[in-house]
N, C-alpha and C positions, 0 to 999 in steps of 0.2 A: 440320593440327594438331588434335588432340582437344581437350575442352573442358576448362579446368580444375576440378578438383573433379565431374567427370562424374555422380558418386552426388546430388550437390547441386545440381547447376549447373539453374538456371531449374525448381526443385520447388515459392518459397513462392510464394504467388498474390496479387498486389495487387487494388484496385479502383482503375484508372485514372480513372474518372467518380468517387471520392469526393471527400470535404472535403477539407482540406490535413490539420486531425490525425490523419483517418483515414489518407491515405495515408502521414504520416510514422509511426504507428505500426506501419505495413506493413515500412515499410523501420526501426524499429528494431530492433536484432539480431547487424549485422557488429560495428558499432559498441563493442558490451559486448565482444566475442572480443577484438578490440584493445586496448578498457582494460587486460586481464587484464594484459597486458604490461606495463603501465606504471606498475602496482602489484603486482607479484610480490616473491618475497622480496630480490633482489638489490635493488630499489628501498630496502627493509624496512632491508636494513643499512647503506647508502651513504649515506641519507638520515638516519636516527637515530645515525650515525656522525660526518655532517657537522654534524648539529645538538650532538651532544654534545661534541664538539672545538673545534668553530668560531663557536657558536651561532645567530644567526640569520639569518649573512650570506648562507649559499647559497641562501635562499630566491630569490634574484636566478636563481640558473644554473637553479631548478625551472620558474621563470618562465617564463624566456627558451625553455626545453627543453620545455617544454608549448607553448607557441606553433611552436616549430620542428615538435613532432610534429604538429601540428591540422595544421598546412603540407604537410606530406611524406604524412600519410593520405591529405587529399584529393584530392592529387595522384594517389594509389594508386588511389583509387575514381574519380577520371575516367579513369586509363590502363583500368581493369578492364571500363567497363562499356563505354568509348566504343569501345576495341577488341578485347573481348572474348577478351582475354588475360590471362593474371596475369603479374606483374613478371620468374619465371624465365622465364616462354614466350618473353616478347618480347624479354629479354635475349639466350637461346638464338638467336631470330632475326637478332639485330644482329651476332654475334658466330660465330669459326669452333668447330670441335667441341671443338677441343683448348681453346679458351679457355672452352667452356662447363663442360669439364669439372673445370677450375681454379676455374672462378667456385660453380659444385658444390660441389667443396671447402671450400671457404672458408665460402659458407653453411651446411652441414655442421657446420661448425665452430662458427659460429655458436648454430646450436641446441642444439648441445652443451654449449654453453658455458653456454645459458636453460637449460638441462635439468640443469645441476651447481648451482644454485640453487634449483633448482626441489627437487632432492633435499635439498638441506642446509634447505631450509628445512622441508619437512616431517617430516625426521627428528629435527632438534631441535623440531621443537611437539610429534612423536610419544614425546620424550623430556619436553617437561617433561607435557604432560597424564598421561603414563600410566606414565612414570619408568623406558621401554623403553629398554637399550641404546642408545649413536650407530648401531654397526655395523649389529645387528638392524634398528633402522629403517631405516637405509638399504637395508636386505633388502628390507623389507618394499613399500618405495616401487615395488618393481619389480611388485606384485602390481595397482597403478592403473593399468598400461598395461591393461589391459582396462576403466577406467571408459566412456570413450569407447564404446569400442565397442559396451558396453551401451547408452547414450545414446542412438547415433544407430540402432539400430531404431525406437525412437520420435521419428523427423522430426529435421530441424537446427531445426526452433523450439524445439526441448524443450531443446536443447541450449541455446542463448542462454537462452529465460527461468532456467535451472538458474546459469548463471555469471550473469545478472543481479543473482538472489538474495543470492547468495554476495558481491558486489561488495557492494551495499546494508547486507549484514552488517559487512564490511569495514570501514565509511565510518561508521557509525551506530557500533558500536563506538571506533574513536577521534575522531569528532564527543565523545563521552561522555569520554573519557580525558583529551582535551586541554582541555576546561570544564574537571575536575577537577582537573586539573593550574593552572591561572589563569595562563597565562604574561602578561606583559606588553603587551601590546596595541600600544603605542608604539615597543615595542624590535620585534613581529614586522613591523609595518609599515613599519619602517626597512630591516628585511630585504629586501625587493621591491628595492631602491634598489642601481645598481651600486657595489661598493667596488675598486678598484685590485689589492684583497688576492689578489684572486681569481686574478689572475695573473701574480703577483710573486713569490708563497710559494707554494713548491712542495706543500707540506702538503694546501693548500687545492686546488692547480688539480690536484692525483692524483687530490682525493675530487670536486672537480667533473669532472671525466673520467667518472669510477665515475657519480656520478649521470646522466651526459651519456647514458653505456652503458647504464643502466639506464631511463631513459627516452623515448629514441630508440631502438627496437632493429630490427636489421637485417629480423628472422624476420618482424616485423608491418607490412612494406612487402609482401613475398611475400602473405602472409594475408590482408590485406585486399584487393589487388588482385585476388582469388580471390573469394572469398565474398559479396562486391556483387554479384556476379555469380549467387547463388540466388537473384534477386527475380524474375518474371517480367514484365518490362518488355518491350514492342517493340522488338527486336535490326535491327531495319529502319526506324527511323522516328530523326530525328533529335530532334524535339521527344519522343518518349519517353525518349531516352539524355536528352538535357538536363535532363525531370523526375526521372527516377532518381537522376543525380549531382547534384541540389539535394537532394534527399531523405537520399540518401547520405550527403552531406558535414555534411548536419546532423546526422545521427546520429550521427557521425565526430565532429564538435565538443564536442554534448553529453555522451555518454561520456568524453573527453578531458578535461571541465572538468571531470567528478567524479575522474578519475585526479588530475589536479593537486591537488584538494582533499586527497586521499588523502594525498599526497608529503607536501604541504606539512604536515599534520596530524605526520606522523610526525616530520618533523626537528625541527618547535615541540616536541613530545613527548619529541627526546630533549634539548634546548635546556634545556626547560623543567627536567627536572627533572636534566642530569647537566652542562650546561656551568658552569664556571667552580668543581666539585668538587674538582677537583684527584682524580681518581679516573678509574681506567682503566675507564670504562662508554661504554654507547652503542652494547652489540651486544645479542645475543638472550636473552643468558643474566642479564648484569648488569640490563638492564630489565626482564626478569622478575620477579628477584629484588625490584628495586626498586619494582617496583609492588605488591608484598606489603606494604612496612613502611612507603612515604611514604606523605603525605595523603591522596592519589587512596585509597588504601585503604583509612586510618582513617577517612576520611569516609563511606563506605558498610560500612565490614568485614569483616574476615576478604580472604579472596583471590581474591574476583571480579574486578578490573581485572584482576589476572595470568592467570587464567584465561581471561579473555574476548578478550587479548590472543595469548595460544596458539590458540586458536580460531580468531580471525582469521588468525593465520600459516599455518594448518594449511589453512586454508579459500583460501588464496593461494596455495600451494603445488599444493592439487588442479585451481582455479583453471588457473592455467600449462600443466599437465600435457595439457589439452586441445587450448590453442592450441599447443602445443609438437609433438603428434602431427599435426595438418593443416597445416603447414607444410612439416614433416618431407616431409610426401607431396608438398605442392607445388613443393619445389624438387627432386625427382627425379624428377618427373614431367615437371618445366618443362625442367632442362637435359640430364637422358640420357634424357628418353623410356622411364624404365624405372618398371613398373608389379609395386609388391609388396605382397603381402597385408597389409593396417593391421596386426593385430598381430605382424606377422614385423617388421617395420617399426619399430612401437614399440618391440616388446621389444630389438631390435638399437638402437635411440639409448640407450633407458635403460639396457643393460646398459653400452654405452662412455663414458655421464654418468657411471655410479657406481664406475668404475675410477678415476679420480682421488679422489674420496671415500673410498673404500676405501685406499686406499694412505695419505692423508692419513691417518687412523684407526690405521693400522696404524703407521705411523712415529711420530706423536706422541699415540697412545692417547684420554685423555682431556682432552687441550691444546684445550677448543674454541675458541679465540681461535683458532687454527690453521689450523682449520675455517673461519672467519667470514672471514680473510683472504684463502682462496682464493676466496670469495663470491662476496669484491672486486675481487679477481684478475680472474673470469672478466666483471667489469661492465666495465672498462677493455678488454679484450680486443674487447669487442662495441663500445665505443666508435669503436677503433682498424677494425674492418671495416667499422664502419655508411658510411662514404665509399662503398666499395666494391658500395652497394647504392642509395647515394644518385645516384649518378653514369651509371646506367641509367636510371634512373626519369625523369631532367631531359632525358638526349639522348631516352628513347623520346616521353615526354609533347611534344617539341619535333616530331615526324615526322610528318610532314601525313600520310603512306604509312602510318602506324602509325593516328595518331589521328585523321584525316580535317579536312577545313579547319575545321570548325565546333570542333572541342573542340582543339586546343596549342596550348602554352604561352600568355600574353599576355607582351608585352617583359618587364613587371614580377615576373612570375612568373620567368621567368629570371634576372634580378638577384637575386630574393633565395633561389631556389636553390643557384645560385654562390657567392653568399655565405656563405651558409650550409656547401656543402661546403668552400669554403675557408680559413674561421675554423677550422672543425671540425679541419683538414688540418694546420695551423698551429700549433692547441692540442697536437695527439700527437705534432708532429717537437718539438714546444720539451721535453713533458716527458717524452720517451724521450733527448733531449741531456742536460738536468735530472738524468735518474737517475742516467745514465754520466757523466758531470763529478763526482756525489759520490760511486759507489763506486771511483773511479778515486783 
C-alpha cells in the first residue's frame, strides 16, 4: 500500500535532540488544518442560530463536542503515525472491495456535504462585502479550487502557517465583537451546564445535531490521520512513534481549544444580541445587518463589526476549501486506490457542491433564509455519517495487527468510544422518529 498523501508524506524535518517547545513547534501544523473544520461556516450558522433561538443553552452540546473531537483527533494521529496509514487505508484494509466502495461513497458524500457550506458561505460574505450576486458568487467559488494548489509549490508549512493566520483572524475578530456586544457572564456560564431541554424539544436536539455535524466532522478523521504523518519522525523505532503522537495530540488539543473558543464566541454572539427578540435572526444576513445599527457598532462607528464580520466568514470559507481538497484525495486514494490530478479532483467536488446551491438559487431566487437552511441541512447530514467514520477508527485503533502492542486502545479508551458512538447513534434514530411522527 502507497503512502498516504505521498507529495507530503515524511517532507517536514524535526530536531529529535531538541527542547520539548522546539520540537512541539515542529509538530505544530496538522493541528490548524483540523480546526478549520471545526469553525467553518456550517459551524457559523448552527451555532449563531442556536444561540439566537435557544440562547445560551447549547453552549453545553459545543462542550461536550469539543471534548468528543480532541477524543476522536487523537485517536486519528495515533492510528496515523503508529501505523502509518490514514483512517481510508486502514479501513479499506479491514474491509472487502464492495464495502470499500460504499464506505467511498458515503465519505464522498460527506465532503460534499463540507463543501455546500463551504460555498454558501463564501458566496454570501462575497455578496455582503462587494454586493456580488448569490449566483455569481457561487460562480465564482469555483475559481479557489486552484488556491491550493498555488499553495502547496511553496511546502505544506506555507500551507499551515497561511490557515494559521486566517484562524487567529477568525478568533481576534469575535474575541472583539463578543466584548462589544457585553453578554451576561452569569447567563453564559450557566450555559456549560446540561439542561434536559436538550433532548426533549425537538427544536433544540435538530440544532444540537446540526452543531454535533458541524463540529465532529467525518472528512477531519480522514485528514488528520494523513497529515501527522508529514513529520519526519523514525517510522522504525517505537519510542520515536510514541514522541511524535505526544507532540501530535498536543497540537490536536491546542488547535481544538481555540476552535471551541471560536464556536462558543459565535453562539454568545448570536444569544447576545438576537435571543429573546422575538425576531427571525440568527443567520448571515440578519447579523450582518445587525451588527451595523446595535451598539457593537455605535460604539466604535459606522460598519466595521459588520465588515469585519464578512471578513471573517469569507476567510472561513477559503479556510475549508483547503482541507476540503486533501481529504477529497485521501479518501480516494485510501478506498479505490485511484490516483487523480488535484485539480481534476477539486474541480469535479466543487462543481457537484454547487449543483445543489445552484438549484436552491434557482428555485427560490433571492429567499436566502432558503439558502441558510440547506447550510443546516447539509450539518445534520455529516452528523448522521460521522458513526460511520467513527466506528473504524475504534475497531482499527483496537488491532494489535494494525497498531502494534505498544500503541491500542487502552480498556478506557474503548468505553468512551462506544459511548460515544452510541449516544451519537441514539440522538439521530430519536430525531429522524421525531421528524416522521410530526409530518405524519
Amino acid at each position: 500500500m502507497g503512502k498516504s498523501l505521498e507529495e507530503i508524506n515524511n517532507t517536514v524535518s524535526i530536531d529529535e535532540k531538541g527542547s520539548y517547545l522546539t520540537r512541539l513547534s515542529k509538530f505544530i501544523g496538522p493541528g490548524l488544518l483540523v480546526a478549520v473544520g471545526y469553525m467553518d461556516p456550517g459551524n457559523w450558522i448552527t451555532s449563531m442560530g442556536g444561540g439566537a433561538s435557544y440562547g445560551y443553552i447549547l453552549l453545553f452540546v459545543i462542550l461536550i463536542s469539543s471534548l468528543g473531537a480532541m477524543f476522536l483527533q487523537s485517536m486519528c494521529a495515533r492510528l496515523g503515525i503508529a501505523s502509518g496509514m490514514d483512517l481510508a487505508q486502514v479501513t479499506r484494509h479491514m474491509i472487502s472491495k464492495k464495502q470499500a466502495l460504499l464506505a467511498w461513497i458515503i465519505a464522498e458524500l460527506a465532503i460534499i456535504a463540507t463543501d455546500i457550506a463551504e460555498v454558501i458561505g463564501s458566496t454570501i460574505a462575497l455578496n455582503l462585502l462587494f454586493h456580488i450576486p448569490l449566483i455569481v458568487g457561487a460562480a465564482i467559488t469555483i475559481v479557489d479550487v486552484f488556491l491550493l494548489l498555488l499553495i502547496m509549490k511553496f511546502g505544506f508549512r506555507k500551507i499551515e502557517a497561511i490557515v494559521g493566520v486566517l484562524i487567529f483572524t477568525i478568533l481576534i475578530i469575535f474575541l472583539f465583537e463578543v466584548y462589544m456586544a457585553q453578554p451576561g457572564v452569569s447567563a453564559v456560564l450557566e450555559g456549560f451546564l446540561p439542561h434536559k431541554e436538550i433532548v426533549t424539544n425537538n427544536g433544540i436536539l435538530y440544532m444540537s445535531l446540526g452543531i454535533i455535524g458541524a463540529t465532529i466532522m467525518p472528512h477531519n478523521l480522514y485528514l488528520h490521520s494523513s497529515i501527522v504523518q508529514s513529520r519526519t519522525y523514525d517510522r522504525h523505532s517505537i519510542s520515536s512513534k510514541k514522541s511524535a503522537i505526544h507532540f501530535a495530540q498536543m497540537d490536536s488539543n491546542i488547535q481544538l481549544s481555540i476552535a471551541f473558543v471560536v464556536n462558543c464566541l459565535l453562539l454568545i454572539l448570536g444569544a447576545a444580541l438576537f435571543y429573546g427578540t422575538n425576531q427571525d435572526l440568527g443567520r448571515f444576513y440578519e447579523l450582518y445587518d445587525a451588527l451595523k445599527t446595535s451598539h457593537v457598532a455605535s460604539a466604535i462607528g459606522g460598519g466595521v463589526t459588520s465588515t469585519l464580520f464578512a471578513v471573517a466568514l469569507l476567510a472561513a470559507g477559503q479556510n475549508s476549501t483547503i482541507t476540503g481538497t486533501l481529504s477529497g484525495q485521501i479518501v480516494m486514494e485510501g478506498f479505490i486506490h485511484l490516483k487523480m490530478k488535484p485539480w481534476v479532483r477539486r474541480v469535479l467536488t466543487r462543481l457537484i457542491a454547487i449543483l445543489p446551491v445552484f438549484l436552491c438559487l434557482i428555485v427560490y431566487g433571492a429567499d436566502t433564509q432558503k439558502i441558510e437552511d440547506l447550510l443546516v441541512f447539509t450539518q445534520v447530514f455529516l452528523s448522521i455519517a460521522l458513526p460511520l467514520s467513527i466506528i473504524p477508527l475504534i475497531l482499527a485503533t483496537n488491532n494489535k495487527s494494525i497498531m502494534g502492542d505498544a500503541f491500542v486502545n487502552s480498556k478506557r479508551v474503548n468505553i468512551i468510544g462506544w459511548l460515544l458512538t452510541i449516544i451519537l447513534c441514539i440522538l439521530n434514530v430519536y430525531l429522524i422518529i421525531s421528524t416522521i411522527m410530526e409530518m405524519v
